[in-house]
TORPA-53775 format. One line per 2 residues: number of its first residue (from 1); for each residue x, y, z of N, C-alpha, C. Coordinates in pm, whole numbers, plus 50000, padded with zeros to 5 digits. Layout:
N
NUM	X,Y,Z,X,Y,Z,X,Y,Z ~ ...
END
This chain:
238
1	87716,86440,33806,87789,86394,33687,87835,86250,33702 ~ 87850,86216,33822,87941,86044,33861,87814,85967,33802
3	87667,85988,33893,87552,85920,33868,87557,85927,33669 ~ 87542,86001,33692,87562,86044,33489,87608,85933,33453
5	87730,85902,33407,87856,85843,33378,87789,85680,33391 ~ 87743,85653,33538,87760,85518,33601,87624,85478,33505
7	87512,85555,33478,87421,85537,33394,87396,85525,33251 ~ 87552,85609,33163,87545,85583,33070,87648,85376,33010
9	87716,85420,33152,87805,85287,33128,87701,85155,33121 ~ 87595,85153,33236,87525,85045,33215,87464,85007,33132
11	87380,85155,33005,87325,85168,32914,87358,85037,32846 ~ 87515,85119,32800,87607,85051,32718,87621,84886,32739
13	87666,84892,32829,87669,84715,32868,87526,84645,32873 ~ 87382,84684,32827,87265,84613,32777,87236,84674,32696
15	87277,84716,32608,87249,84745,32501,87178,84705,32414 ~ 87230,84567,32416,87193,84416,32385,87024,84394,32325
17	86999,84450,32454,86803,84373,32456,86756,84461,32342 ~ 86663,84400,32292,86571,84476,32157,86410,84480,32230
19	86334,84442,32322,86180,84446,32329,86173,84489,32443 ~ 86058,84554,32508,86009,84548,32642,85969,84421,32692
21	85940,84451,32806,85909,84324,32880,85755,84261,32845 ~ 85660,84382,32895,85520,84328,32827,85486,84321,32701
23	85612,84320,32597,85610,84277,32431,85632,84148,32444 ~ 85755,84133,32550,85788,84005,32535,85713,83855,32648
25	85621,83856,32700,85565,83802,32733,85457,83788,32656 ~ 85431,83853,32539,85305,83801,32455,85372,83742,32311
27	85559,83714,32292,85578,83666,32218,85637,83536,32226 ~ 85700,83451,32142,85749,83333,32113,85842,83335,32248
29	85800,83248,32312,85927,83202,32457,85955,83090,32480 ~ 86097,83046,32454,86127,82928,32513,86184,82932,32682
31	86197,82822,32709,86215,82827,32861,86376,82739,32888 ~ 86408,82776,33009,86564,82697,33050,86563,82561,33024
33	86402,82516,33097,86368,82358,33074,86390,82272,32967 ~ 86345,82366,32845,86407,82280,32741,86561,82295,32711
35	86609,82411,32738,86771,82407,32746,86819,82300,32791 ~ 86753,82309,32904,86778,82182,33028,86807,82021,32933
37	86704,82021,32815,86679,81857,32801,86728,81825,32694 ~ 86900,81935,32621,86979,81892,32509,87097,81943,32595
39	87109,81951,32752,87221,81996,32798,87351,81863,32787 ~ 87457,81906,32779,87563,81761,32685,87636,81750,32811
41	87752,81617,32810,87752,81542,32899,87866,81699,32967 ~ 87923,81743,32890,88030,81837,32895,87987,81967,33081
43	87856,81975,32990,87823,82095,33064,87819,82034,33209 ~ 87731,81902,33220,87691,81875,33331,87802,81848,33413
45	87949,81797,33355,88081,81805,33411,88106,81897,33480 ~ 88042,82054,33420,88149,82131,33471,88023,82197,33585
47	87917,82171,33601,87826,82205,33681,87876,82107,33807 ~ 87918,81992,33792,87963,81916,33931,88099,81987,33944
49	88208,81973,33843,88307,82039,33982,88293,82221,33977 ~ 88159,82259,33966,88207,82409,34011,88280,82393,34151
51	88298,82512,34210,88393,82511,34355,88278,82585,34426 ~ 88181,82676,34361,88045,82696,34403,87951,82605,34480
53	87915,82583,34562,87796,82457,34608,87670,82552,34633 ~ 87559,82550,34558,87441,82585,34545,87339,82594,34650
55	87315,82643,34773,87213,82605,34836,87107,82619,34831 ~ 87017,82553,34868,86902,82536,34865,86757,82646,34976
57	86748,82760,34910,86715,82861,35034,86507,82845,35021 ~ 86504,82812,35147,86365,82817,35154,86313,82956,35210
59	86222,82953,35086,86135,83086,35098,85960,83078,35166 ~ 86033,83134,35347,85881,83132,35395,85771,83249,35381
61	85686,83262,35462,85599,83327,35461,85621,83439,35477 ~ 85740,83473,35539,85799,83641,35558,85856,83718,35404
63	85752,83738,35333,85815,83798,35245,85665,83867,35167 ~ 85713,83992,35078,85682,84087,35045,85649,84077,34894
65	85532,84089,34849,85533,83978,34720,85454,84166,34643 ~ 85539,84166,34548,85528,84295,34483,85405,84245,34354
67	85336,84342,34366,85182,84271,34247,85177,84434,34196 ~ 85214,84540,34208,85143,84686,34172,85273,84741,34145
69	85319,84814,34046,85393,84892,34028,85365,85027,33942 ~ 85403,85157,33973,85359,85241,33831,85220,85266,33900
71	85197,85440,33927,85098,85494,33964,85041,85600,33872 ~ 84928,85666,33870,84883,85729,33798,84851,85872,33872
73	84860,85834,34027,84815,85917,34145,84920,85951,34199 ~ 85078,85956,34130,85162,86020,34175,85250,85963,34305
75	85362,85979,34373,85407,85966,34491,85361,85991,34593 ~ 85339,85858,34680,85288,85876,34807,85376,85943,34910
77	85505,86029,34876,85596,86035,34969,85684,86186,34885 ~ 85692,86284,34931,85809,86384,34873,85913,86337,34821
79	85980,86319,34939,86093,86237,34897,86114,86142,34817 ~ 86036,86065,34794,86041,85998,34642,86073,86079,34473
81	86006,86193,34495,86055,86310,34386,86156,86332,34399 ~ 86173,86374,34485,86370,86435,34506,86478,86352,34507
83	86444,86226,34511,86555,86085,34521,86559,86073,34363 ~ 86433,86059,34318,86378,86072,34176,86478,86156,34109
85	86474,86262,34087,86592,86397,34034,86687,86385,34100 ~ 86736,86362,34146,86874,86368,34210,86929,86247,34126
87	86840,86120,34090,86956,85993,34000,86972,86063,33874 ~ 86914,86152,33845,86911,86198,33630,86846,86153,33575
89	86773,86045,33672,86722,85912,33526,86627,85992,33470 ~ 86552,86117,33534,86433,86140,33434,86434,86302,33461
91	86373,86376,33341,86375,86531,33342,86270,86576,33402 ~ 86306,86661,33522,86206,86749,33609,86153,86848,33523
93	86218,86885,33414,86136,86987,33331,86041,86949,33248 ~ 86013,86839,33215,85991,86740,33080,85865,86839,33063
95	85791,86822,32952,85655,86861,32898,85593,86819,32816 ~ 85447,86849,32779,85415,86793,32640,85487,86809,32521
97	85565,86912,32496,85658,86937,32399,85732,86911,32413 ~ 85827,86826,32523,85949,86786,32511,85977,86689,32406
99	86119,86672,32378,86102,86562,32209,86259,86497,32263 ~ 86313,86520,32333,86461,86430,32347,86488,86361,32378
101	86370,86308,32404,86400,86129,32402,86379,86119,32583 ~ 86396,86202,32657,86388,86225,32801,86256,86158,32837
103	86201,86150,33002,86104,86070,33036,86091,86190,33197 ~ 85954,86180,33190,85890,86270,33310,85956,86204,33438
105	85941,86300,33598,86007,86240,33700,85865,86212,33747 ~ 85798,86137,33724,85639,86037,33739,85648,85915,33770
107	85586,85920,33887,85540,85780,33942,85461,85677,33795 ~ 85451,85748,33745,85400,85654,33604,85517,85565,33541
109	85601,85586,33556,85742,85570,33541,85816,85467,33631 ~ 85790,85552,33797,85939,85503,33844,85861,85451,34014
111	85900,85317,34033,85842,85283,34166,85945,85286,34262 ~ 85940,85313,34417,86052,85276,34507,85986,85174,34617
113	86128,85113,34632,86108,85015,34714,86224,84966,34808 ~ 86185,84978,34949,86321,84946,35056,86434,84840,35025
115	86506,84806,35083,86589,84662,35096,86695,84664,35151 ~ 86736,84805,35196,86830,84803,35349,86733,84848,35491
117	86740,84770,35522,86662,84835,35678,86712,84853,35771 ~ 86819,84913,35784,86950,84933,35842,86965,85098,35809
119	86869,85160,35730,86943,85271,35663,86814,85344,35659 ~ 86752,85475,35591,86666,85531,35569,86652,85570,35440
121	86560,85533,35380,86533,85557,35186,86553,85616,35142 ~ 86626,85793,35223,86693,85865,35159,86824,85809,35127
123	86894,85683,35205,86992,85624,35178,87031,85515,35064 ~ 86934,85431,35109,86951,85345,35029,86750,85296,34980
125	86778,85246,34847,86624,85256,34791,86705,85129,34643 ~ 86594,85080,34656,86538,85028,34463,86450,85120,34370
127	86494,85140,34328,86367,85192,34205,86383,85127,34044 ~ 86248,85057,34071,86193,84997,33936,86147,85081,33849
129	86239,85110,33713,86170,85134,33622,86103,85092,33505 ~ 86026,85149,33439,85949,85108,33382,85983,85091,33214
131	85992,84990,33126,86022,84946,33020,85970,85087,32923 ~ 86074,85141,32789,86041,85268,32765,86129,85369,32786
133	86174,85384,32922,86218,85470,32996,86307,85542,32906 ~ 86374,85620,32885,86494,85700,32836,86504,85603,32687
135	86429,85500,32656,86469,85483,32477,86520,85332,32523 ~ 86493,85280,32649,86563,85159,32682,86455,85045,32703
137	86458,84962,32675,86339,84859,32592,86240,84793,32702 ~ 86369,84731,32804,86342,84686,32930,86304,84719,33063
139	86229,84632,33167,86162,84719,33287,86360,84661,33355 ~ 86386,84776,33464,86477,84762,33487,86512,84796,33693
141	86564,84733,33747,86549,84753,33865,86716,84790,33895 ~ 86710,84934,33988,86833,84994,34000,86849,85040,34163
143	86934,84988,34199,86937,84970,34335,87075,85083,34398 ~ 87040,85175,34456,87103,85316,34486,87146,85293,34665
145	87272,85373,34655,87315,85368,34791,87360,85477,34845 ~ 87358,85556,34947,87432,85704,34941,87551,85689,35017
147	87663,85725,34948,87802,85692,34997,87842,85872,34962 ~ 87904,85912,35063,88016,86066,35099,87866,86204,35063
149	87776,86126,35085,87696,86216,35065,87592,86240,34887 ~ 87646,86108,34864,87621,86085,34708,87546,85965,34685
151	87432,85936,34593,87381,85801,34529,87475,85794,34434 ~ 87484,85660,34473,87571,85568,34400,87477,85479,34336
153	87534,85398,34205,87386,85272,34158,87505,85168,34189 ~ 87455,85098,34306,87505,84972,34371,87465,84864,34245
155	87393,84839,34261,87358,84705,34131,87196,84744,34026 ~ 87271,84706,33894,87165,84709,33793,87105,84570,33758
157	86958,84575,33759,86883,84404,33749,86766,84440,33598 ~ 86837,84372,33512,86746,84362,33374,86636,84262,33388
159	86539,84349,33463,86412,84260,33529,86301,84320,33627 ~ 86228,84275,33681,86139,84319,33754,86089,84241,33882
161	86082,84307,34003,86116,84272,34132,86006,84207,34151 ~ 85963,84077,34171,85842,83973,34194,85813,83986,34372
163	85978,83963,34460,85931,83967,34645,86095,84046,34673 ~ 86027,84039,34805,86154,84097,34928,86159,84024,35018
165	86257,83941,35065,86279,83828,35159,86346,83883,35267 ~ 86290,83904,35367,86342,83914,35501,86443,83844,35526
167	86564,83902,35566,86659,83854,35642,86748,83920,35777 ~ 86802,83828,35875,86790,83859,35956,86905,83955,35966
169	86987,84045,35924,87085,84114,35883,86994,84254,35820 ~ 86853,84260,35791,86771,84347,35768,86846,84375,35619
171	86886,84324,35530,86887,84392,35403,86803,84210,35311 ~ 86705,84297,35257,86600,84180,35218,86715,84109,35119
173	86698,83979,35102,86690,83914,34987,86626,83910,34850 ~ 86620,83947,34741,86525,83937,34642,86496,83851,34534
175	86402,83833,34491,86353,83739,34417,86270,83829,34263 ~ 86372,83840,34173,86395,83884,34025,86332,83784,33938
177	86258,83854,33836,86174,83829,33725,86321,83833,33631 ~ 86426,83752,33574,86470,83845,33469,86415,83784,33323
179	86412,83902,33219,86409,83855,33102,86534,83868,32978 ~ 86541,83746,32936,86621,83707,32849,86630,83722,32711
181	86682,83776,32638,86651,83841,32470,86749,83710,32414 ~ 86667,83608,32337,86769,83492,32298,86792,83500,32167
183	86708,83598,32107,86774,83618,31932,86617,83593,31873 ~ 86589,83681,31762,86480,83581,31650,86374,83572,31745
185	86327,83690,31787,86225,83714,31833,86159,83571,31973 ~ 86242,83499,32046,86249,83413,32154,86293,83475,32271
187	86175,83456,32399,86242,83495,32520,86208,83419,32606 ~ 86300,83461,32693,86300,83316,32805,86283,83428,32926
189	86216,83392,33051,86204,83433,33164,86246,83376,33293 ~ 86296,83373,33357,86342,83304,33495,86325,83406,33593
191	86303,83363,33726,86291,83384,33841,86442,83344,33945 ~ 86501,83429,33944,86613,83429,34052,86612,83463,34164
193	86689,83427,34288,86742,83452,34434,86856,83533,34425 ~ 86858,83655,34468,86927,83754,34460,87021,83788,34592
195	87096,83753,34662,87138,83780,34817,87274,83866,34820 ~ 87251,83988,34892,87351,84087,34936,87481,84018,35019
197	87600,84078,34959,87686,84002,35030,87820,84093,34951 ~ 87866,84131,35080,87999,84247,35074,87988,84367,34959
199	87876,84386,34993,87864,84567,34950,87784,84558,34776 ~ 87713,84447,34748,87606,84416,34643,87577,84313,34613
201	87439,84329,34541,87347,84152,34506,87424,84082,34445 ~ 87398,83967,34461,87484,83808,34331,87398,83747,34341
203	87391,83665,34247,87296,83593,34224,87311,83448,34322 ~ 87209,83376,34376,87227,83282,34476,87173,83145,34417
205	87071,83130,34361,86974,83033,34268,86893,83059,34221 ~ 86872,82968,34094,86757,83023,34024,86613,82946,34082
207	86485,83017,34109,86360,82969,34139,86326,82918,34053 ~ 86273,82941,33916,86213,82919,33864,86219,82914,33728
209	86093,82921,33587,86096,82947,33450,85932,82954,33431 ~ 85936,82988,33294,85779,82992,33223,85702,82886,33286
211	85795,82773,33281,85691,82639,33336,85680,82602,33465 ~ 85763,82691,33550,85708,82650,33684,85830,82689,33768
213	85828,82626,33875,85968,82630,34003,86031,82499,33977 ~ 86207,82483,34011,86255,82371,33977,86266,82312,34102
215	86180,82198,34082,86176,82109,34244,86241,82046,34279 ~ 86314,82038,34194,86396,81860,34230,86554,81965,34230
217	86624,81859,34337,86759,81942,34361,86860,81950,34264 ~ 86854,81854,34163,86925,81829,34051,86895,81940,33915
219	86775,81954,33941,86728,82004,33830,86760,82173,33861 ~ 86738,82163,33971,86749,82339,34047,86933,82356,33990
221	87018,82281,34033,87115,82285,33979,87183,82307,33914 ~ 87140,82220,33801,87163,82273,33653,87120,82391,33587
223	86977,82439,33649,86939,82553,33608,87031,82652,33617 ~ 87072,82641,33783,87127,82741,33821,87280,82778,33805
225	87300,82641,33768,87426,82676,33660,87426,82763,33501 ~ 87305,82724,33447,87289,82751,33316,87269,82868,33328
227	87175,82968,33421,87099,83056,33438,87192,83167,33482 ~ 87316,83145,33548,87405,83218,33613,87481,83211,33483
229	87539,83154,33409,87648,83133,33330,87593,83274,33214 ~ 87451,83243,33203,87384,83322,33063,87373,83491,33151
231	87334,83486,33246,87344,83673,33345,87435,83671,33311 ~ 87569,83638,33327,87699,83685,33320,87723,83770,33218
233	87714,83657,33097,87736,83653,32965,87643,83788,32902 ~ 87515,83794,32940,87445,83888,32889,87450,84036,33008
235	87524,84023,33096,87526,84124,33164,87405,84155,33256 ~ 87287,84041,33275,87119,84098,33329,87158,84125,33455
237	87247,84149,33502,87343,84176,33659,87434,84260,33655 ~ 87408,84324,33681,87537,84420,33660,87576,84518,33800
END
């Protein structure tokens, strides 16, 4: 019933988004960049005195670059079913006749993926789901922890997991697809740095946009001011 609860609350707080994700990559998208190039003298004020200082994290070769999600051949692992039913997110009974809006406990559905390595996946796990899901528009990444003998949903990401960055503390770093619902059928996409720190993800910098990675340190900056300010605001973090 707690898992219940913690799932309908997040519902609620994205409510917000209207499209899936692969709707919205084949529609009208603007990008941060041009945000970037009517940003006023105001904003850029308050991007210098944040009390925040931005670093600059280089991403080497140790990392885990997610290209496949969503199987047709089912779970490679039991335990993936039973972690599966145990969150609620989806009905073990479901059928062709089911009509309530519910969603099968199918790897068609729902991917897992490590990011404490400190722990065992019955403990702690990601699972990406898939845009659709329960009547909810967006692919969504939900990151579970087992505390007194219970999954807990540590952090909700309105997005889809691109890598896993090794770190030396063994709980990966991640690197988030999120998508942005900007009104009037416009979406914007960015690529964020995601880093664990006192018991869940925050956001660290933004990588990227539609048009590329931001190279220049200034520009990374501002993004990552703009880009953090708008998660907040729209909740793609939760």
């Amino acid at each position: 019933m707690r898992t219940f609860l913690i799932f309908t609350v997040c519902f609620l707080c994205c409510i917000s988004c209207k499209e899936s994700i692969s709707d919205t990559e084949n529609k009208n998208q603007n990008t941060v960049r041009e945000s970037l190039d009517t940003t006023t003298t105001s904003t850029e004020n308050s991007t210098n005195s944040s009390n925040e200082t931005l670093e600059t994290v280089s991403i080497h070769e140790d990392t885990t670059t997610i290209n496949d999600m969503f199987s047709a051949q089912g779970f490679n692992k039991k335990i993936y079913y039973e972690l599966l039913i145990e969150t609620h997110i989806c009905n073990p009974q479901y059928s062709d006749t089911t009509s309530d809006g519910s969603t099968p406990c199918s790897a068609r559905y729902f991917d897992f993926f490590p990011y404490n390595h400190n722990r065992e996946i019955n403990d702690a796990f990601m699972l990406q789901v898939k845009a659709g899901v329960n009547n909810y528009p967006y692919r969504r990444i939900l990151i579970f922890v087992r505390e007194k003998g219970e999954l807990v949903l540590m952090n909700g990401i309105i997005g889809y997991l691109v890598k896993r960055v090794k770190r030396p503390n063994k709980i990966d770093d991640l690197i988030v697809g999120i998508v942005d619902d900007l009104g009037n059928d416009k979406f914007d996409r960015y690529d964020v740095l995601l880093h664990y720190n006192d018991g869940k993800y925050h956001f660290k910098e933004a990588i990227g946009d539609l048009k590329g990675t931001f190279e220049t340190k200034e520009l990374k900056e501002k993004a990552s001011q703009m880009i953090k300010e708008r998660m907040e605001k729209k909740k793609l973090l939760f």
